[in-house]
N, C-alpha and C positions, 0 to 999 in steps of 0.2 A: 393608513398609507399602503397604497401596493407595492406588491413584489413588483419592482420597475425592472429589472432585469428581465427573470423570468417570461412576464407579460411580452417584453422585448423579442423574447427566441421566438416565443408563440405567434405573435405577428409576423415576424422575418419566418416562421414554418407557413405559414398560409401562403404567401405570398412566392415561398419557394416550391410550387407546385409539381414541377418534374427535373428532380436534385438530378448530376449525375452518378452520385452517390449516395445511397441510405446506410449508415453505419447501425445497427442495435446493438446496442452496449456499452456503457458508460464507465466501465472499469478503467483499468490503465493501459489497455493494448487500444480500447477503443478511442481513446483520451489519446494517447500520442497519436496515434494513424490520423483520426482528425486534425489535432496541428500542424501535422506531414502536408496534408492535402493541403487544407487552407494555405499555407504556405508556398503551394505551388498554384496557386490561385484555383481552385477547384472549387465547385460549385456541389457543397457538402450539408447533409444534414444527419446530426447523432441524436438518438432518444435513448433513453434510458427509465425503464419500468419505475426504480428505486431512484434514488439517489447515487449522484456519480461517486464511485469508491464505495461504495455499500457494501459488495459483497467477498470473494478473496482477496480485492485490493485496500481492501479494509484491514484483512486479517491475516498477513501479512507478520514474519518476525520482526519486523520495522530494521530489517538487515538490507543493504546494496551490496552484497555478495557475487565474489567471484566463482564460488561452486568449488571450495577444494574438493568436497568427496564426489565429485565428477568425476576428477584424474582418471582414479580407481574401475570407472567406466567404462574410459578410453575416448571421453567426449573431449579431446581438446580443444575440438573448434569451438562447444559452448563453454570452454574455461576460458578461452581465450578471449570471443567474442564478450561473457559477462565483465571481464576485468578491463575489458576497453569501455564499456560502456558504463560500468562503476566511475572509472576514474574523469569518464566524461561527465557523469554527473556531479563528483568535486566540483568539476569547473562551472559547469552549468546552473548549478542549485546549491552554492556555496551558503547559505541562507538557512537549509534543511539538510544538507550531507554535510557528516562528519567523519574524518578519518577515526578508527575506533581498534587501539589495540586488543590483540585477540590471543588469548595463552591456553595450551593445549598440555592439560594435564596424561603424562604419557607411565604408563603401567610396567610396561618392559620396552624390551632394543630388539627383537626379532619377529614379533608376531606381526601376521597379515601378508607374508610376501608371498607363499601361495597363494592366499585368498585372493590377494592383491589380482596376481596372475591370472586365475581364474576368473576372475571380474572379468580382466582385462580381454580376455578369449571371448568371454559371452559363453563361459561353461558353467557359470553359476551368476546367481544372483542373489543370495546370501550376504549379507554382512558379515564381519567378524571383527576380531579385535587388531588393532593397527598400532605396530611397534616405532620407535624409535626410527629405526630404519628406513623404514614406509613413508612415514611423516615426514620426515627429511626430505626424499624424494618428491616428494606432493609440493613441500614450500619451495624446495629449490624450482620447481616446473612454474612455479606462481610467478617468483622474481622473474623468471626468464622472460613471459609471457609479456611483463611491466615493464621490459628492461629500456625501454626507448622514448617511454614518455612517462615514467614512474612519477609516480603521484604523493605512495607512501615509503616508508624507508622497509628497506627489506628482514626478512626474518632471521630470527636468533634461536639458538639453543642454549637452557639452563642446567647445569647439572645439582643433582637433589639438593645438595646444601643450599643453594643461590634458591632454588625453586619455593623451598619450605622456609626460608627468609622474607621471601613476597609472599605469599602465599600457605600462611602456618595451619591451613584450617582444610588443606585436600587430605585426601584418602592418605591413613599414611602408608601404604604400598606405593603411592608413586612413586617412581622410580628418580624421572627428570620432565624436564617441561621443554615446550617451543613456544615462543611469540612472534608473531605476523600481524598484517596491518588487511581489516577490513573496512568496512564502510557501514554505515548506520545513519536511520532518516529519521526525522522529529516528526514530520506532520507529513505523513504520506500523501492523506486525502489532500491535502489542502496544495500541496505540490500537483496533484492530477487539476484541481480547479484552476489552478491559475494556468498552463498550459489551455484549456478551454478561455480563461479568458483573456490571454494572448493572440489567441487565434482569432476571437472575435473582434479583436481591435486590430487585426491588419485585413480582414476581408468580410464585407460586406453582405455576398451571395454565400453565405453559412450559416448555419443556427446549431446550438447544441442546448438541448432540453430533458431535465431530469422531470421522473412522475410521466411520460408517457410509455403506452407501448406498444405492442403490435395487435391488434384486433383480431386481422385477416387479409387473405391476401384474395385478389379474382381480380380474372382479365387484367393483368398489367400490370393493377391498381393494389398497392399497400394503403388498409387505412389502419392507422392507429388513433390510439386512445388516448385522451387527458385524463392521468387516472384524478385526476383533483377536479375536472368540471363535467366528466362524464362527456366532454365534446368529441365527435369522429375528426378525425383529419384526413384527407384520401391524398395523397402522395405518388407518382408514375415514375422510380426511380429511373436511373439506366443500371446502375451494376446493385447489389446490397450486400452487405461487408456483417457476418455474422459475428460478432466479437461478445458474447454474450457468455462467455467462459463457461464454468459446468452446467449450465444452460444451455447449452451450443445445439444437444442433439434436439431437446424439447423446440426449441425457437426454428431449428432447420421442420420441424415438424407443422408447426406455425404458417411458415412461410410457401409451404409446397405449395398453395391455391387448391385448384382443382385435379392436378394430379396426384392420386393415389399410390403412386408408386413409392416403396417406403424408404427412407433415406437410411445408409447405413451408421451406426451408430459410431463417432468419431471421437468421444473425449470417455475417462473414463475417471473419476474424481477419486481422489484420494483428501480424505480431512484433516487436517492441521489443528491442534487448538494449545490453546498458549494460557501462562497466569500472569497476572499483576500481583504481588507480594508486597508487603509490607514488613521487613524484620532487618535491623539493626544491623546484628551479625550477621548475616547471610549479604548486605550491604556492602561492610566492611570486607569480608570475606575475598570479594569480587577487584577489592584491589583498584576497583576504579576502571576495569577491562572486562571484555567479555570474555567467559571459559566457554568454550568447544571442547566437550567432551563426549566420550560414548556411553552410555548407560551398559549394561549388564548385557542386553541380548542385540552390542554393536551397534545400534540405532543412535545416532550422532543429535546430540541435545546441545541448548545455547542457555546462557542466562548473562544479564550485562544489567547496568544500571540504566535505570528509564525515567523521568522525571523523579528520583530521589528514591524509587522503589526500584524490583527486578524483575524484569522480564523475563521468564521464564518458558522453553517451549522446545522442542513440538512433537504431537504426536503424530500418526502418520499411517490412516485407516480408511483403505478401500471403501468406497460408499456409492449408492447406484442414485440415491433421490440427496441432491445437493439444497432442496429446502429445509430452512429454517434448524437447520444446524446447529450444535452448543454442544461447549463443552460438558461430556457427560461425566460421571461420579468415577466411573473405571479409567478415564484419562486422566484426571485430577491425579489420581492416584499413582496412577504410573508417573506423571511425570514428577511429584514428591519422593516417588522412590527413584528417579534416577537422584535429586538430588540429593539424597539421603547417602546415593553410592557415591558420589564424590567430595560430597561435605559430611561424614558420618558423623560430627559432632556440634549437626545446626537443626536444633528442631523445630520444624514449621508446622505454627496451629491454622486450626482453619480458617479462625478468625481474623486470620493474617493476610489470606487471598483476596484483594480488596478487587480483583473484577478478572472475569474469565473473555476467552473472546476466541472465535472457528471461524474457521475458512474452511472453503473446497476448491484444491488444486485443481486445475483444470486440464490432467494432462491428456496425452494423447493415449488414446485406447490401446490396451495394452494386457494381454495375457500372464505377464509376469507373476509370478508368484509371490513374491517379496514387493512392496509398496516401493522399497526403497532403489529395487532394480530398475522403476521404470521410467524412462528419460525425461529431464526437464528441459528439453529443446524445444524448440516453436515450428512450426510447418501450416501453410495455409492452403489448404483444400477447397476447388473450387467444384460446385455444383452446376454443371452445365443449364441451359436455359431450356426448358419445356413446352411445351401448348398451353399446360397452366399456369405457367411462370415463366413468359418473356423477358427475363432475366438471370442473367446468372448468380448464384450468392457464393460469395468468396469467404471462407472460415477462418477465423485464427484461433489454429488448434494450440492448446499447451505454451509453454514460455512461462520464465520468471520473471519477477517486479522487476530485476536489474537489468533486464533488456528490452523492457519496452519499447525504446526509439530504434529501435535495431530492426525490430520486428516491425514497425508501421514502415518503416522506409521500407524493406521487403515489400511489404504488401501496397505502399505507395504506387513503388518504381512499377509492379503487375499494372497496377491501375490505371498508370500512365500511360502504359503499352495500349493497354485496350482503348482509351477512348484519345488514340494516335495526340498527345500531350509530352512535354519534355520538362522533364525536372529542372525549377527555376534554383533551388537552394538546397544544400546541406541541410540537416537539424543538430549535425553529430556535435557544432561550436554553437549552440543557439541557446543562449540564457534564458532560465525559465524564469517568470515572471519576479519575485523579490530581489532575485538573484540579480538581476542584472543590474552594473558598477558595485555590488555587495562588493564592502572593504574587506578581502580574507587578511591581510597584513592586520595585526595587532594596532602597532600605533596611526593606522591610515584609521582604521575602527574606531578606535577612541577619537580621534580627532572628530570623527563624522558625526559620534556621541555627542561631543563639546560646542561643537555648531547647533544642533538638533536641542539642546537643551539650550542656548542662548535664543535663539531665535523662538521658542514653545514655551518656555516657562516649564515646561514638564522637569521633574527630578532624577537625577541619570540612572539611575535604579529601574526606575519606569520602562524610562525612553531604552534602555536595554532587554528589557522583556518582553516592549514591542517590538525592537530589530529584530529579534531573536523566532518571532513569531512572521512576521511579516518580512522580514527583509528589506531591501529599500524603498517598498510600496508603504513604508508606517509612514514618508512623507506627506503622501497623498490623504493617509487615514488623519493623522494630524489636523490636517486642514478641517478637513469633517468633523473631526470633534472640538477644533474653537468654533466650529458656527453656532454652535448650540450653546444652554448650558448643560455640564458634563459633572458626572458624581461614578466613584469606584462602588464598584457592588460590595454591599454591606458581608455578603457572604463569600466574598472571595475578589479580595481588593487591588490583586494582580489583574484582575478587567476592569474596564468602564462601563457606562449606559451606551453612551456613543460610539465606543469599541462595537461591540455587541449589536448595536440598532446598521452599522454601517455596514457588518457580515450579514444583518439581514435584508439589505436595501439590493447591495453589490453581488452576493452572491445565490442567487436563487434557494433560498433556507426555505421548507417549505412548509418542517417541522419540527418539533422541539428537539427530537433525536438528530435531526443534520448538524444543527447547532451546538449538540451537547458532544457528539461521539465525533463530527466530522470536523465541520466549521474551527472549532477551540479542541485541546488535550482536557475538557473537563471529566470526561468518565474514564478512559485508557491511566491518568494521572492519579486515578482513587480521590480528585478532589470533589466529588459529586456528595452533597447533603440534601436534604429534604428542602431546606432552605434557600440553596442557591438553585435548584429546577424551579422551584417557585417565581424566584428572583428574575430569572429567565423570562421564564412563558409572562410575565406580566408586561415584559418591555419587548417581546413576540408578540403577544396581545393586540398590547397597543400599536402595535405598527402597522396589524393585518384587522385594526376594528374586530376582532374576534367578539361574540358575546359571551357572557355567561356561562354558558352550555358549551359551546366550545371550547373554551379555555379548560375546564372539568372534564371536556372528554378528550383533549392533546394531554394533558396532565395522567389519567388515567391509564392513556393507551402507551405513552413511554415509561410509566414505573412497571406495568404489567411487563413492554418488552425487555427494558433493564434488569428486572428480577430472572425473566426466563431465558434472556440469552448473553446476561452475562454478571448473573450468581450477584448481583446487586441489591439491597435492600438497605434500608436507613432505620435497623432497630437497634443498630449503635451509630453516634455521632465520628462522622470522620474526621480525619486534622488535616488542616488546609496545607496546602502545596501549592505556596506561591511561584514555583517555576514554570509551572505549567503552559 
């Protein structure tokens, strides 16, 4: 069977011969900017080298943060702007965003309010330690920020008794505690996909295609590459939209054509890298909320419950080559000893890290000294049009996952200007794909449950694992899988065959890792065995007629990248994690 989707872009890219937009980069700036356009009827085409969400929007704390330690900055228009568009994602991706208490284990009541100061001057860039005091100030600036279309309920303070009653297992020097309301995403990637294919079902003249990329550029003409058929595609944009994140400078280099004149360097990456745990108490510990805490030398760390395990993260290390990235044995490390500083009596074996997982921030170039000094804002730099490139390329430098739509309307509304165009719609109230009618009310939910299982024969256990995943598109998927006959994977019976066969019809799966790490939570979940990749590639196999030989060399080429980019190996058996 083919990729019918996939095959789909590829024809709609032939045929869309002279876009007036080429987007490169399929992450999540490049992913919303696209359904911006499309939406305003624009005539768009986005490629993407990897797969869409591959690379920092992959890797990612799976946090919708509004940026407290921004405050500290003095960035209120990005505290301000993330916490609007957090809470716009509530509304919009009810499906995938959850509100997620958040408790801040606090050491003492007066440190950081120089520090604080000095932040706030731009006389240092340092971290330090942040009192009582400080923190107050921060949450009270959050509330205020929310105060008019508040989403979550506002923040509290615990004093030690009450603190070490929830939480008997922190440092015991804390002092007292605060809790506030953030935000947290189940399926990042699969929220960037379905935005792509909302967009392809309101406009026609757009394509968005994973696995290609940019070849080169002369006279006018972009060709890129199918990296899967080795085919050229030549392309005569009007504007091109670099969204290519720690990539940015390489791809602007890409793109010059024939002018040699060298482009100045605009992003300058900073790496992230995070764990998946596995341990009981360290579980329990967590109280069912996430801790926001500071590690030792001020560096502000997370850890919350993630399908049944902990998320733990981040580190936070200048880097000039954004490929092929992992978390290294000196990160590991640090980030067990922050926890170690806030849980001093939880010890984590290593046989307990059941999957690692980096990113590279893509911020904007930045002298700073301190990683932590330097802005998570977005700004989009335009490279004027040359002799060797009759166009101009528009950048989006830097920006967080939580304001992705924030940051495409920006660079929409430019886009409009230029090719004399006026914005047909908002995106700020526009439901992303499962989300839309998603019951957030309890008893409207269940009810939708009760229907969905009289009318399926499915068992409400099921039929809730699949809302939970899909949102109110499991309708659709339903339907899909009475056509067939349908059996749960012997290795992890929270999926089906026709779950499975239908992410790889509908969504351009091209390989067993889009499927494993993107498509489903099966590797970020720890529920990955030797058994259920297997399980997989055979009903992958079968869909793409794969022979022999390939099947052996997909199989080969994702345990190699599993093991080397994210500390996975199957010489002990895992325990399934049916929530996944």
């Amino acid at each position: 069977m083919a990729n019918q989707t996939r095959e789909k872009q590829l024809q709609d890219l032939k045929e869309l011969k002279k876009p007036s937009v080429l987007i490169v980069g399929g992450g999540i700036n490049g992913i919303g900017l696209y359904r911006d356009l499309v939406l305003q009827g624009v005539d768009v085409l986005l490629v993407e080298r990897n797969d869409f969400c591959s690379g920092a929007s992959a890797a990612l704390s799976r946090m919708i943060h509004g940026g407290l330690r921004y405050l500290e900055q003095g960035d209120f228009k990005l505290v301000r702007e993330s916490l609007e568009e957090r809470n716009a994602l509530l509304r919009n991706a009810p499906h995938y965003v959850f509100p997620l208490a958040t408790t801040i284990p606090i050491f003492d009541y007066s440190s950081g309010i120089l520090n604080g100061l000095l932040q706030f001057l731009r006389l240092t860039d340092r971290p330090g330690k942040r009192g009582a005091l400080v923190i107050k100030l921060g949450l009270s600036l959050y509330d205020f920020f929310t105060r008019t279309r508040r989403e979550t309920p506002i923040h509290r303070f615990h004093n030690k008794k009450e603190t070490f009653r929830q939480w008997p297992d922190f440092h015991p020097e804390v002092k007292c505690s605060a809790t506030y309301y953030d935000v947290w995403v189940t399926y990042p990637e699969r929220l960037g996909l379905e935005m792509i294919m909302d967009a392809d079902q309101t406009n026609t003249g757009a394509a968005a295609i994973n696995y290609v990329s940019v070849a080169n550029t002369k006279d006018g003409t972009v060709t890129l590459k199918d990296q899967i058929t080795g085919e050229e595609l030549p392309v005569q944009p009007t504007i091109v939209v670099n969204a290519t994140g720690a990539w940015i400078n390489l791809t602007n280099d890409a793109l010059q054509g024939d002018d040699i004149n060298p482009v100045s360097k605009m992003v300058g990456g900073t790496k992230g890298s995070h764990l998946i745990i596995r341990n009981d108490d360290l579980l329990k510990a967590t109280g069912g909320q996430m801790v926001y805490y500071e590690n030792q030398d001020g560096r502000i760390c997370i850890l919350f419950p993630y399908f049944g395990n902990v998320l733990v993260g981040s580190t936070d290390i200048k880097i000039d080559d954004p490929t092929d990235v992992r978390c290294e044995e000196d990160e590991r490390d640090y980030i067990l000893q922050s926890l170690a500083f806030v849980f001093p009596d939880i010890t984590i074996k290593q046989e307990e890290i059941l999957y690692t997982f980096s990113g590279v921030r893509p911020l904007i170039h930045s002298d700073a000294s301190v990683t932590g000094g330097i802005s998570r804002d977005h700004v989009c730099r335009t490279l004027p049009e040359t002799p060797g490139r009759p166009f101009p390329v528009l950048c989006m430098i830097g920006g967080k996952w939580t304001t992705f739509r924030a940051f495409g309307a920006q660079v929409t509304d430019q886009i409009l200007g230029t090719l004399n165009k006026s914005r047909q719609c908002s995106t700020f109230d526009v439901a992303i794909g499962g989300g839309k009618g998603f019951a957030k009310d309890k008893g409207a939910f269940d009810s939708w449950i009760n229907d969905l299982a009289r009318n399926s024969g499915l068992g409400e256990t099921r039929l809730r694992t699949l809302a939970m995943r899909y949102g109110t598109a499991t309708e659709d998927l339903i339907r899909f899988m009475q056509q067939g006959e349908d059996h749960l994977l012997a290795s992890d019976p929270s999926y089906s065959q026709r779950e499975l066969l239908h992410i790889i019809e509908q969504e351009q799966v091209v390989t067993l890792e889009d499927i494993l790490l993107r498509r489903t939570a099966m590797g970020i979940s720890g529920n990955l065995s030797s058994d259920l990749v297997d399980e997989v590639l055979q009903i992958l196999a079968q869909a793409r007629g794969w022979s022999t030989l390939q099947i052996e060399t997909a199989r080969s080429e994702f345990l190699n990248r599993l093991a080397s980019f994210h500390a996975v190996t199957f010489s002990t058996p895992s325990r399934q994690c049916t929530n996944a």
